[in-house]
Structure formats: C-alpha cells, structure tokens
N, C-alpha and C positions, 0 to 999 in steps of 0.2 A: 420631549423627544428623547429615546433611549436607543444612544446613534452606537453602544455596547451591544446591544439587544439587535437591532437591524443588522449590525455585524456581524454577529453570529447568525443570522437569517443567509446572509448573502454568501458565508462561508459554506455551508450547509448548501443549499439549495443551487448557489449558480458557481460555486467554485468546486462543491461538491469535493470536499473534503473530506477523510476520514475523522472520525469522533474524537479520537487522541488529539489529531491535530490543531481541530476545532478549540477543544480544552484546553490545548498548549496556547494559542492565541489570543482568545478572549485571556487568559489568564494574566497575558503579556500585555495586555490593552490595560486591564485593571489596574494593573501596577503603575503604569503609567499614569492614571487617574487619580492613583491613591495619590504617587510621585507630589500632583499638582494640586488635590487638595491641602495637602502639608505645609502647602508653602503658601497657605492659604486663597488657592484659586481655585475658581469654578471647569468645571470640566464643558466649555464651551468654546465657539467655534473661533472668537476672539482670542482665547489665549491657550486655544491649540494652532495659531497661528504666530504663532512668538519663535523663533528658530534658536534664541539660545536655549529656549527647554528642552531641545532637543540633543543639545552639545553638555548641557549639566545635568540633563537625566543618565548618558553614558559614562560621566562621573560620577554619576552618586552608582551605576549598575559595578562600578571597576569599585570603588569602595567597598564594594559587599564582597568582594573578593571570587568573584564568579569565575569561571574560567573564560577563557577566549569564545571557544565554540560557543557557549550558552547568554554571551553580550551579543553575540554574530546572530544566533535566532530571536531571541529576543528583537533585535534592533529591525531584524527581517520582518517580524509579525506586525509589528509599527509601522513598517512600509507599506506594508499591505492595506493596514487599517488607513492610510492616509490616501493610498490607493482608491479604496473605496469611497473614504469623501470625496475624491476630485470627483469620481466618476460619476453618486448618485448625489451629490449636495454643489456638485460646480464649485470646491474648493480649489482654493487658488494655485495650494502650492504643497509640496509633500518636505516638509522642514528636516525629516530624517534622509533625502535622499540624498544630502551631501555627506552621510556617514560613509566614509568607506572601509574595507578589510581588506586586508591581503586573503587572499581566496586559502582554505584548509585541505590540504589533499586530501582527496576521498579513502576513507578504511576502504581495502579489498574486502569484499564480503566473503563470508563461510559460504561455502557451498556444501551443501546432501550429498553425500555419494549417492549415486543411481541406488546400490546394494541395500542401503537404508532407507531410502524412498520406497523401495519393494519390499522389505519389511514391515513399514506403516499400513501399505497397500494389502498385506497378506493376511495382519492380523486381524482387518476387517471382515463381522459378517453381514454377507447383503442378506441372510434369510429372514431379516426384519424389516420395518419399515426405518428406522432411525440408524440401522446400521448401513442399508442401502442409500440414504440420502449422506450418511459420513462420506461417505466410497464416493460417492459423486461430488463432494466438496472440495475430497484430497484429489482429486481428478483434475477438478475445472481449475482447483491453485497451481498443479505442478504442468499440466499438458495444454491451460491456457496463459499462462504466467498474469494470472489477476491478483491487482491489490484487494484486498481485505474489504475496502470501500464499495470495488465494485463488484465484487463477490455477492455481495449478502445486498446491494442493489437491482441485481435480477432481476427481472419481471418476467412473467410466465410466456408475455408477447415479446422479448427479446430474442426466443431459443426461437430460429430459423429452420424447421428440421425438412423442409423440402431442399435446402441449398445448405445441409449439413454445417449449418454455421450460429455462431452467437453474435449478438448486437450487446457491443460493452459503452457504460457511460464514465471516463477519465474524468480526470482534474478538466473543471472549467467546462466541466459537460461535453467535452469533446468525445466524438463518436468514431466507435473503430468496430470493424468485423474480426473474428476470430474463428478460423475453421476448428471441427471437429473431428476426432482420429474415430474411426468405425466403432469402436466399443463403447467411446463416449455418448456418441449419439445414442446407439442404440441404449442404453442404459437412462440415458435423458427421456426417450423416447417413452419405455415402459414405466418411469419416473410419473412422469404427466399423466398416463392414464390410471396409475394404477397406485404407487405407493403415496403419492402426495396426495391422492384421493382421499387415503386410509388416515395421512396424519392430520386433514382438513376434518374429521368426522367431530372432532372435539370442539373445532369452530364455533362459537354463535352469531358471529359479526356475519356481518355482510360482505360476500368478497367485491372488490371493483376494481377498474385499473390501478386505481391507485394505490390501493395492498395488493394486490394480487404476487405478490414476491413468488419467487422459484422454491427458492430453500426455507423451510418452514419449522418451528420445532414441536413437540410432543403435542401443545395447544392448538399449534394454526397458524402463529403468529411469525412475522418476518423473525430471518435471527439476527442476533446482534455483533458486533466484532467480538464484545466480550465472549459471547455465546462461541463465535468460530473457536476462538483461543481456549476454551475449558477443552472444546470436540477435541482440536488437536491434541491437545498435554494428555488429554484421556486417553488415545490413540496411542502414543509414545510413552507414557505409562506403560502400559499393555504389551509392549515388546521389552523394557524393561532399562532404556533406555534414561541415562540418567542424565542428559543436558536436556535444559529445555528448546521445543520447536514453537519457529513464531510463522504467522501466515509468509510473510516477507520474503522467506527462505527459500518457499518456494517458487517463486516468482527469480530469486536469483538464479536457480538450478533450471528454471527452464530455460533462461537467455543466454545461459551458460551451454547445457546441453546442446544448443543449436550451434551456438558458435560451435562446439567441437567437433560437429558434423557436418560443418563447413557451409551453413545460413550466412547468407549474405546479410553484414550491420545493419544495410539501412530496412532490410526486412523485416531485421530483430527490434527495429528499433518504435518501426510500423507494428508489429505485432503488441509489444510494450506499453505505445502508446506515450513515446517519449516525445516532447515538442522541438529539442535538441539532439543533437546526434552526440555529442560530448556524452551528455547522459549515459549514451550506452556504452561508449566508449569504454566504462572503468571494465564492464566484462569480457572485453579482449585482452585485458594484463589477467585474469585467470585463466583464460584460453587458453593463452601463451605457454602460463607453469602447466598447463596441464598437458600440452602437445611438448614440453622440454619433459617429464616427468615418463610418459609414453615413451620417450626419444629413447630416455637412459634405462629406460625396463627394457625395452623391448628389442632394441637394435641389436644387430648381432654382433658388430663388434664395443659396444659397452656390455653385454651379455658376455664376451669373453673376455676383457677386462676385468667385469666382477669373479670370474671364475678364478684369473691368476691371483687376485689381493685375498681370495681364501689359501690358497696353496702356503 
C-alpha cells in the first residue's frame, strides 16, 4: 500500500488542492519518511504511531536551521497527512497534533491598483481566439476573485448563463455561486459558441464531462496553473511592467475592491469562499490604509493643510 500515493489522490481530488500545494505536501510527507527510514524504520502504520517521532522529527527540522514559518508548514502538512489516516484507514491518533505554534501575523497583501489592472485589461487582443480566452481569464481572476485551482477547474457545465452566474469548486470541494458583471457574461457567452469552438478544432480526444474544461489552450487541452502563470507574465511583459504578477493577486484586489465600496465581510467572505471569517478579516486592515490614504488626499481640510507645508 502506497499510503504517499493515496495522499496525493485525496489532496487532489477531495481536498482539491492547488498543484503547488499538492507538491509542497507530499514533499513534506517524504521527508518524513526519509526522517524514519534513517533511523532505520519502515514507513508503516506501527511506527507512524510512535509520538516521540513526532517531537524528534521537529528537532532534527530546527537543526536544519529552517526558519519558523517553513517548520509551521511543514508540521501543518503532517497534520493533514495524519488527518487523512484517521479518516480513511481508522488511524488512531494524529501524533503531530500536540505540536503547537504561536500563530504568525499574516503579511498584508500587495494589492493592483485598479489603474494597472486596466492596463493588463487594455493590452489585451480579443481579435483572436487565444487573446479572447486571455481577457476572459484576467476577467473571471480579478471580477470573480478565483484561486488559480479553481480557475483552470472550470467545466463548460459550471457557467450558468440563464441565472448569469458560475458554479465554482473550493478547497474540500466546497461549492459556492459566483455572479457575473454583464460584459462577463456576455463574453463567456460568445466564448462557448464560438472561440472555444475554434481552439477545440486541434482536438483529437474525445471531449466528456470529465475534460470538458472551460478554458482551453492552442491544442484543446485543460490549462494548467503553470499555463495560467506564463498567460499572466506574458500579459505584464507587454505593458512593460517590470514586477512580476501572480494569479493570487488578483483574487486580493478583488476582496479588496469590494470592501472599499462598502461589501459587506461576510459577503466577501461568501464570495471568497472562505470557511472562516478571520480569513477575510486580514483585507479590512487594507481597507482601512486605503479609506485613511482617501481621507488625507481628498479632505478639504488635509488638502489645505498640504497647501500651507508647501508655502
């Protein structure tokens, strides 16, 4: 039994994970495995029941000189993995779940200005088929706030277009609706009968529900997140932009934008698709600099304040 191997099954398919993250896990399970064949032990179910290899595997992770954050995920991936035994082998006990941390304040995330968002937005052309499905990927990231995951998860029976809305699959396959702004749609719309048509021509597979993906690339084929990440850099290349853009970003800018148009959290949070409300939480402390930042541009009497510290 290759309980590595099912793991990555279960992350994938019912936790429904991004690839990155999958990779970060499983990587983080091996290690552990390596951990206990060194010490010359078998990687089974008896002496993954042992709790001090739990307490001298984050000794030997602190020797390697790791930072905090990176024993903190690390240690979290193994929870998971043990998670998953209890659940599908009736394992007893999850031996890492007496690890604890003091919690890491969350980095404030970088947010897009609007102004650059409309620049990524303008350098695009829809007069082709591959530049028309761009425009609609930077669309559903920034005016749906989807992760990367569920982006390029799409299925062509997810897009709703009689009830102008999408059907999105989260972490753990949890299902959420997402409306669509009028140009969305209608661009989805013309999308499905007409350019996806043209990039499906290269096809020779059989389409079925189960490829049937939305977003397709030059061949037919689902795309991948790597595939997302090249479209974007390509995108932001092209206006000449010299940070790079990750899908992620825009997912912040949208939950961001809302807030500053005065969305109610726990709408943003339903939107999101967060299980926790904390989650959203960290984008009302950018809300905030950005409605003080408004405050100090815009008010009249900070406006004539800056006037006399020029005089």
């Amino acid at each position: 039994m290759d309980l590595i191997k099912e793991f990555k099954i279960f992350l994938k398919i019912e936790c429904n994970y991004s690839s990155f993250t999958i990779i970060s896990y499983i990587h983080d399970v091996e290690e552990f495995k390596k951990f206990l064949i060194q010490k010359k032990m078998c990687f089974n179910f008896i002496n993954l029941s042992k709790e001090k290899e739990a307490r001298l595997f984050l000794t030997y992770l602190s020797s390697k000189g790791l930072s905090r954050a990176s024993i903190i995920r690390k240690i979290a991936a193994l929870k998971t993995f043990y998670n998953f035994l209890i659940e599908r082998y009736h394992f007893k006990y999850n031996i890492f779940s007496l690890i604890k941390f003091k919690k890491i304040p969350k980095k404030i995330p970088k947010i897009l200005s609007n102004n650059f968002i409309q620049k990524l937005f303008n350098s695009i052309s829809i007069t082709n088929p591959l530049g028309y499905r761009n425009y609609i990927i930077l669309d559903l990231l920034y005016s749906c706030g989807l992760r990367v995951s569920e982006l390029i998860n799409l299925k062509v029976n997810d897009i709703y277009l009689d009830d102008e809305q999408i059907l999105v699959y989260g972490k753990g396959r949890k299902e959420r609706f997402i409306p669509l702004h009028k140009n969305l749609f209608e661009m989805l719309k013309y999308y499905l009968i007409n350019t996806r048509i043209q990039l499906l021509k290269k096809k020779k597979k059989i389409i079925n529900e189960q490829n049937n993906f939305l977003l397709i690339n030059y061949k037919g084929d689902g795309l991948t997140e790597k595939g997302i990440r090249f479209i974007l850099n390509k995108i932001n290349k092209k206006i000449g932009s010299s940070h790079s853009v990750y899908p992620h970003a825009f997912r912040h800018a949208f939950a961001t934008v809302l807030l500053n148009k005065g969305a109610d959290l726990r709408v943003v949070q339903e939107l999101l698709g967060h299980s926790h409300l904390k989650t959203t939480q960290i984008y009302t402390y950018v809300s905030d600099v950005f409605l003080k930042e408004q405050f100090i541009n815009n008010h009249p009497r900070n406006i004539y304040k800056k006037y006399l510290n020029k005089k």
